[in-house]
C-alpha positions in Angstrom: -158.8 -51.9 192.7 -158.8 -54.1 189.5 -160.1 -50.8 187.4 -157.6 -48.8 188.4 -155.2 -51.2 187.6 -156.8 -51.6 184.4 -157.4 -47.8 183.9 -153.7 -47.8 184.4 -152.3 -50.2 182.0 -154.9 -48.4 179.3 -153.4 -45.3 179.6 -149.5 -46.9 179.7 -150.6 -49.1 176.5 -152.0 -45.9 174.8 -150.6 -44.8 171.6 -152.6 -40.9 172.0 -152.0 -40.2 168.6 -148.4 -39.7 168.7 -149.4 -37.2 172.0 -150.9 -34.7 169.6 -153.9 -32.3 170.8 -156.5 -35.0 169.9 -154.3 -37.2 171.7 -153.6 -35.7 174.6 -157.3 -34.6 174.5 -157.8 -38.0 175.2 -155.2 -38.8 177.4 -156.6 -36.4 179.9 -159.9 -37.7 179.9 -158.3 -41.5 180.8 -156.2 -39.6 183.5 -159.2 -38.2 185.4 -161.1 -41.5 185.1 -157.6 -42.7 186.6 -157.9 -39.6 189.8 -161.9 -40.9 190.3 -160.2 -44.3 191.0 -157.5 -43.2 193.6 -159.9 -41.2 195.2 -162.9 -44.3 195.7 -159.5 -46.4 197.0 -158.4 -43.9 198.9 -162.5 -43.6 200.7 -162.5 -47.7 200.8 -158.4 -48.5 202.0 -158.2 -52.4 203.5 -158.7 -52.9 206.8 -155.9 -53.8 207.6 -153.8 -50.7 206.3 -150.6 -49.7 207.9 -147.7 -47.2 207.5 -146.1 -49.5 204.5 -149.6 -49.2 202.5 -150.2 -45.2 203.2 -146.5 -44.9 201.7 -147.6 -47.1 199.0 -150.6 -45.2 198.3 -149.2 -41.6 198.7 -146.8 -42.5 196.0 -149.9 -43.9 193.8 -151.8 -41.1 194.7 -148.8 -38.5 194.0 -148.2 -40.2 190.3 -151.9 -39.9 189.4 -151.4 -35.9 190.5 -148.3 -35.2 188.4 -149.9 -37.2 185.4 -152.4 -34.7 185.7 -150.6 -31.7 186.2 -148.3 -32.1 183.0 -151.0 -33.1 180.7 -152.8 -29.5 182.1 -149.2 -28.0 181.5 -148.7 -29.4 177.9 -145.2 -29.8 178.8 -144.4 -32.9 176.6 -141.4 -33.9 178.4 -143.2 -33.9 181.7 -146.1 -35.8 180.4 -143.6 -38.6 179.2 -141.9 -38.4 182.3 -145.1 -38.8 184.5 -145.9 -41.6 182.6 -142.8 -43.4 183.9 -144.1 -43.1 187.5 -147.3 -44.5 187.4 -145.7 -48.0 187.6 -142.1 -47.6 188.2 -140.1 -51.6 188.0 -140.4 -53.7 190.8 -137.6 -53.8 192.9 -136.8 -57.0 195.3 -135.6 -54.8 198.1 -138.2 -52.3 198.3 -141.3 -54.1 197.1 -143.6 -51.1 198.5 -142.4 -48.4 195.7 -144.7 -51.2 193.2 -148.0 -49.5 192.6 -149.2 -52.1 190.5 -152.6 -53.6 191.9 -151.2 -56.5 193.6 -148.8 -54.1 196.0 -152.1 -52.4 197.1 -153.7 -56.0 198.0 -151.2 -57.8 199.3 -148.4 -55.0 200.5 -148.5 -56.2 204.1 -147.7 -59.8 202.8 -144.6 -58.7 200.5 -143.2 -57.9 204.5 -143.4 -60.6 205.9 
């Protein structure tokens, strides 16, 4: 969990050369380091897992996908805009749309 967090904040934090090809080069290699990390989650959930934390991790999961698929698409725009979801603001009222680490941990908690 705490690499994928930190896999996370690497690639958020990354300058990628201004997003040229060396850049993006790069930026796809972090991304599918960040994929091999959802995926062990995904095969090692908590045991104690419900509906509120498969939401939470389909959305994780679907992020890490469309990060993926823009960088493979070159489309700029989409790359920029995929970036956004991989750790949208936490909001108060729906505390499960956080994909941050600490949602994955303690998401049952935030419920109660």
């Amino acid at each position: 969990m705490n690499a994928f967090h930190e896999q996370m904040e690497k690639i958020l934090l990354g300058q990628y050369d201004g997003f040229n090809a060396r850049g993006v080069a790069n930026m796809r290699d972090d991304a599918a380091v960040l994929a091999y990390l959802i995926e062990d989650i995904a095969a090692n959930p908590p045991a104690d897992k419900d509906a509120t934390y498969e939401t939470a991790f389909a959305l994780v999961r679907r992020s890490v996908e469309d990060l993926r698929e823009a960088i493979r698409s070159g489309d700029m725009p989409a790359i920029k805009a995929a970036l956004k979801t991989l750790k949208p603001p936490l909001r108060p009222h729906v505390p499960e749309l956080w994909i941050g680490t600490r949602l994955l941990f303690v998401h049952s908690r935030l419920q109660n």
